[in-house]
Structures are given as C-alpha cells and as structure tokens.
C-alpha positions as protocol buffer text, in pm:
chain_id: "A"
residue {
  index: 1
  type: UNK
  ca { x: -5977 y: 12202 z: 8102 }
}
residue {
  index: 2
  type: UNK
  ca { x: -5806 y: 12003 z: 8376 }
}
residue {
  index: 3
  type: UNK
  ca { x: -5628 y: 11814 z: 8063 }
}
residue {
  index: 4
  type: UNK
  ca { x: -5477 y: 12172 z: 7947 }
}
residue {
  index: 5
  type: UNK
  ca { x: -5345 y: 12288 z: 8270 }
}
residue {
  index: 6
  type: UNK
  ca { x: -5164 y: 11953 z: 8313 }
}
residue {
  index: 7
  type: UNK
  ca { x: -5024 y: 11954 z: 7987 }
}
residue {
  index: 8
  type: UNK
  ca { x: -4904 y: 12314 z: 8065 }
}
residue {
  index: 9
  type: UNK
  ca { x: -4775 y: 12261 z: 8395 }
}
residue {
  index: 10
  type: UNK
  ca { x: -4539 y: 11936 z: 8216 }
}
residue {
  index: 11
  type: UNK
  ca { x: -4422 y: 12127 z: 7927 }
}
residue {
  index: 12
  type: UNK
  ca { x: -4298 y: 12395 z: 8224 }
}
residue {
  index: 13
  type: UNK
  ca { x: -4123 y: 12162 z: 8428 }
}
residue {
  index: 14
  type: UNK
  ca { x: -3974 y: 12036 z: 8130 }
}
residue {
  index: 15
  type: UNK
  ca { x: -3862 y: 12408 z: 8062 }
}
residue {
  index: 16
  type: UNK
  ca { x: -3744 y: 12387 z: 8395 }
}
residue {
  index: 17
  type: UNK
  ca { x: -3577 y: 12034 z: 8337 }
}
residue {
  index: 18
  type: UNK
  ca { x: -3394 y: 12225 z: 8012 }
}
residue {
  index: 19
  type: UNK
  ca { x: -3278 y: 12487 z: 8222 }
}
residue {
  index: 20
  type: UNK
  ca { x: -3114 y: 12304 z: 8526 }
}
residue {
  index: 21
  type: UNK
  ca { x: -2965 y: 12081 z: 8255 }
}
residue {
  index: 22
  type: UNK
  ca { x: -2809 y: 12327 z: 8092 }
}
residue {
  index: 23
  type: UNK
  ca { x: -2637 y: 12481 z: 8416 }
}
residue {
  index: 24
  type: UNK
  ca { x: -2505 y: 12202 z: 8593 }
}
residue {
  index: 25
  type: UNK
  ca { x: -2346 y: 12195 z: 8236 }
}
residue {
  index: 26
  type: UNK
  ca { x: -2199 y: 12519 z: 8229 }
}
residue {
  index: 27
  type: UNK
  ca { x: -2088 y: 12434 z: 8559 }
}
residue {
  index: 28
  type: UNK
  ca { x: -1916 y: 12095 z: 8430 }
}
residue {
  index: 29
  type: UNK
  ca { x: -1714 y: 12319 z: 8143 }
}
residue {
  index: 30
  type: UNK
  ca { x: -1672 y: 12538 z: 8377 }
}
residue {
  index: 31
  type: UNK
  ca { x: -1466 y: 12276 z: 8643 }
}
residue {
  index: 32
  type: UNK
  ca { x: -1296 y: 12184 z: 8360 }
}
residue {
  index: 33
  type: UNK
  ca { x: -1155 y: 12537 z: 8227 }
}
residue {
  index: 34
  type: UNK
  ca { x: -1028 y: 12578 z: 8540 }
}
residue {
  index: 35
  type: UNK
  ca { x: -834 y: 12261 z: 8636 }
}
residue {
  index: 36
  type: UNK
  ca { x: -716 y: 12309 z: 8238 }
}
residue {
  index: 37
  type: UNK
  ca { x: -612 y: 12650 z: 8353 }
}
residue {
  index: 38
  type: UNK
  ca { x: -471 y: 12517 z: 8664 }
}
residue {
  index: 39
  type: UNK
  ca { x: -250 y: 12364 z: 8506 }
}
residue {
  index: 40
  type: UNK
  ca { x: -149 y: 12576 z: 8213 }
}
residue {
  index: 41
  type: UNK
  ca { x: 129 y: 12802 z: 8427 }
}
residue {
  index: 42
  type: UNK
  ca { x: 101 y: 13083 z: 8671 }
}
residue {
  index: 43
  type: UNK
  ca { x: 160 y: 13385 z: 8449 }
}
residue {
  index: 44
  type: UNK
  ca { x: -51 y: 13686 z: 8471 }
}
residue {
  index: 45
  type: UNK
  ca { x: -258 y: 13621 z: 8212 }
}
residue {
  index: 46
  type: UNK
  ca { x: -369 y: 13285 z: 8315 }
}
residue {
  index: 47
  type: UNK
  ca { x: -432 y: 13372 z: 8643 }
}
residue {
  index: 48
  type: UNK
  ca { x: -639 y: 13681 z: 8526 }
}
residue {
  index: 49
  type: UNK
  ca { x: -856 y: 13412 z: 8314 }
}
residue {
  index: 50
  type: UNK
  ca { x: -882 y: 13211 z: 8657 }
}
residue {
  index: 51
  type: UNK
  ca { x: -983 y: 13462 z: 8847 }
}
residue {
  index: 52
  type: UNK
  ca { x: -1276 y: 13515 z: 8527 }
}
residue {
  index: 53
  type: UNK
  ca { x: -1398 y: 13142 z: 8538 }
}
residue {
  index: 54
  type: UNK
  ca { x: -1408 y: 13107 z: 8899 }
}
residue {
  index: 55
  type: UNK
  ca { x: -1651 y: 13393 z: 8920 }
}
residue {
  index: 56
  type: UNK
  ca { x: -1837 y: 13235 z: 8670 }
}
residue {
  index: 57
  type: UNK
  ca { x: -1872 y: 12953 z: 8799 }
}
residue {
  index: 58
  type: UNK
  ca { x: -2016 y: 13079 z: 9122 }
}
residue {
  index: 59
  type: UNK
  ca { x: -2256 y: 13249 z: 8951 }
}
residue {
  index: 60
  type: UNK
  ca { x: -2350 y: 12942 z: 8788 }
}
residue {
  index: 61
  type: UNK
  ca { x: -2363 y: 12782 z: 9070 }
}
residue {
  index: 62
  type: UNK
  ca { x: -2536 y: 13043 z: 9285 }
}
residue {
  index: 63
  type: UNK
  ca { x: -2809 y: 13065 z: 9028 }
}
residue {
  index: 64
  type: UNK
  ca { x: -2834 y: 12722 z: 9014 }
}
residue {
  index: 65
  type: UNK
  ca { x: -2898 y: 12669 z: 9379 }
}
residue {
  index: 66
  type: UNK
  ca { x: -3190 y: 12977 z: 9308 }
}
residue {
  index: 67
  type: UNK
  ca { x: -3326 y: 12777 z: 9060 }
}
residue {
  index: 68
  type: UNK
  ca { x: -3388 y: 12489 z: 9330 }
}
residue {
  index: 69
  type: UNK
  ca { x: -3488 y: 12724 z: 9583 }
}
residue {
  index: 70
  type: UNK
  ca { x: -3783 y: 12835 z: 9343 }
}
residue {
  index: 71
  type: UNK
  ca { x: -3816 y: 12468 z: 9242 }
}
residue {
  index: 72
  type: UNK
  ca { x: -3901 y: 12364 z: 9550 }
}
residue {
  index: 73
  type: UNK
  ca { x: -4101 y: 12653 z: 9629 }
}
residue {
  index: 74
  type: UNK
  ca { x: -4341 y: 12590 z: 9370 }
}
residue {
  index: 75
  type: UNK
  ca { x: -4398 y: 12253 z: 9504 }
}
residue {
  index: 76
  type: UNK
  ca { x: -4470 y: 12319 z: 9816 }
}
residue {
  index: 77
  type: UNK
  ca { x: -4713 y: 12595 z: 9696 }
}
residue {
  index: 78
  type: UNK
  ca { x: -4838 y: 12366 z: 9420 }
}
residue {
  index: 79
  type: UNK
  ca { x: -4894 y: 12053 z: 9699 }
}
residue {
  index: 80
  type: UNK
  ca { x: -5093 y: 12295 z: 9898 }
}
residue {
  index: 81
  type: UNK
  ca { x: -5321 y: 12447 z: 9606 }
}
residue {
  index: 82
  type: UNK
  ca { x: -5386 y: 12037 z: 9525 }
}
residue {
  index: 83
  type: UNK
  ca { x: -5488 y: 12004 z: 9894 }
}
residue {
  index: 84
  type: UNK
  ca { x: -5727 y: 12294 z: 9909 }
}
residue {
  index: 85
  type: UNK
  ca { x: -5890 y: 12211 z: 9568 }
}
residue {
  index: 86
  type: UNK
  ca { x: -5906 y: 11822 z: 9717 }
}
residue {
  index: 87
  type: UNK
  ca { x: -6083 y: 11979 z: 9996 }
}
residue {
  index: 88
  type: UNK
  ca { x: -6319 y: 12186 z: 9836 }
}
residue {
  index: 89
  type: UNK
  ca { x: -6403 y: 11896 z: 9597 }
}
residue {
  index: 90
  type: UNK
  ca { x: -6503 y: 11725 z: 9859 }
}
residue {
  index: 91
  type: UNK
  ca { x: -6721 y: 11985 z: 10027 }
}
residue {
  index: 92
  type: UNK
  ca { x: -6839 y: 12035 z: 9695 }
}
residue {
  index: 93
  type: UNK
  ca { x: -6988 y: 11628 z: 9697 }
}
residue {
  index: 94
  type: UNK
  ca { x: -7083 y: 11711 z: 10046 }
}
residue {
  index: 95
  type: UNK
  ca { x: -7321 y: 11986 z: 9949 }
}
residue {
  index: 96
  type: UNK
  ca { x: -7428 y: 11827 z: 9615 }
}
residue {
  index: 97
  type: UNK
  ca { x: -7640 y: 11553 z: 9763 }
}
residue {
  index: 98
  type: UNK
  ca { x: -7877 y: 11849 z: 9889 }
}
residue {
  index: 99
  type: UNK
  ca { x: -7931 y: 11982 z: 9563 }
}
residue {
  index: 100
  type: UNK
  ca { x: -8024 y: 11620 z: 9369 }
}
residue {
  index: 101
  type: UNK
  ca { x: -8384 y: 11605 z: 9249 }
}
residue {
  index: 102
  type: UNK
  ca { x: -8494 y: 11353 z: 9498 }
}
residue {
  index: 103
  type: UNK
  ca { x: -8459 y: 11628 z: 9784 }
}
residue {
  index: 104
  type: UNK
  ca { x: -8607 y: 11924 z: 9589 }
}
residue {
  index: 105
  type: UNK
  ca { x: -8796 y: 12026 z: 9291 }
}
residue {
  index: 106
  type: UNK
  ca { x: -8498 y: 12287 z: 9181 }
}
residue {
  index: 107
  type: UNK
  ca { x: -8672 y: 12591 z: 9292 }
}
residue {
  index: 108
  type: UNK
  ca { x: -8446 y: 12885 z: 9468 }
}
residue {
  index: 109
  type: UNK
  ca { x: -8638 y: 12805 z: 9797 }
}
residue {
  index: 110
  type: UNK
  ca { x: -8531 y: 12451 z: 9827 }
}
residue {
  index: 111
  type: UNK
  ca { x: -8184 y: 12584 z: 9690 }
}
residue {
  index: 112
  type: UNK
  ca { x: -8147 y: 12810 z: 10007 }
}
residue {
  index: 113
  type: UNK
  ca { x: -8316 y: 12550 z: 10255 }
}
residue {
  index: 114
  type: UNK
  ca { x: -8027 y: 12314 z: 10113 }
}
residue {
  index: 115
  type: UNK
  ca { x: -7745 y: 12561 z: 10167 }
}
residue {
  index: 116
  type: UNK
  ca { x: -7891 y: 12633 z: 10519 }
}
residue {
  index: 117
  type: UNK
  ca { x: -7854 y: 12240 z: 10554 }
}
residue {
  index: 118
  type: UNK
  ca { x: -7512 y: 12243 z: 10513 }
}
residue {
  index: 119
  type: UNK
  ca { x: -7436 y: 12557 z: 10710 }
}
C-alpha cells in the first residue's frame, strides 16, 4: 500500500518536473523572440508583435512562479502529514505493548483495561 502511494506521489512530481521544464522553456523562446524582435526594426508591426511576446512571457512567467508557490505548498503540507503519521506511529507502538498476549488473554475487557492504561 505504502509502495503505491510512493510510486504515485514520484510519477506526480515528475508530472510536475515535466511541467516546470516545459515553462522555463517557453520562457527561454520567449527571451529570445523578443531580443530577435528587438532587433528586427521599430515599425508598427514589429512593435505590435513585441508588445504580444512580452505579455506572454509574463504570463509564463507569472504562472511559473504559481507553479512554485503550489510546489512548495505541497511540501510543507506533505512534511507535516509525514510528521503527524510519524507521530501517530509511534503512539500506535506505544499502545501496542498493552495489547500483546503476555498482558492479556485478548478478551474486550483486558482490551478496555489496556486503553484505560494508556489514557
């Protein structure tokens, strides 16, 4: 199960990988166009096509730094979903010891008088 998730959660941030790849690309073409453009001439049409690329590439650039944003957003959320599964884990080997046969015979009363334990 834990196998699965991990697997998922690699192929995602690979997806992720892909996609941040493939803007800071667009962004590169982008640069380029432009200083090509820059230094094409000054007529209206060129600076009309300017004007278009340098918008893109804002946008690019805007949704790139989004893209980060979220990145590191699902870290930080990710880190603290690892912490409180680390910490239940290890209530969960806290509690366990009271349930081994050695300290009962597996009966719903000893079950309870083991919880109580711990509480």
């Amino acid at each position: 199960m834990e196998k699965e998730e991990l697997h998922k959660k690699i192929i995602d941030l690979q997806k992720q990988i892909d996609q941040r790849q493939a803007l800071e690309l667009q962004i590169e073409q982008l640069k380029g166009a432009a200083h090509v453009m820059e230094h094409m001439g000054r007529d209206v049409e060129t600076q009309k096509r300017m004007d278009a690329i340098k918008e893109e590439l804002m946008e690019k650039e805007e949704e790139l730094e989004d893209l980060e944003q979220l990145t590191q957003a699902l870290i930080v959320k990710e880190r603290k979903c690892n912490d409180e599964l680390q910490e239940a884990r290890k209530e969960l080997i806290n509690v366990s010891c009271f349930f081994s046969p050695k300290y009962s015979d597996g009966s719903v009363r000893d079950t309870l008088i083991g919880l109580y334990v711990v509480l």
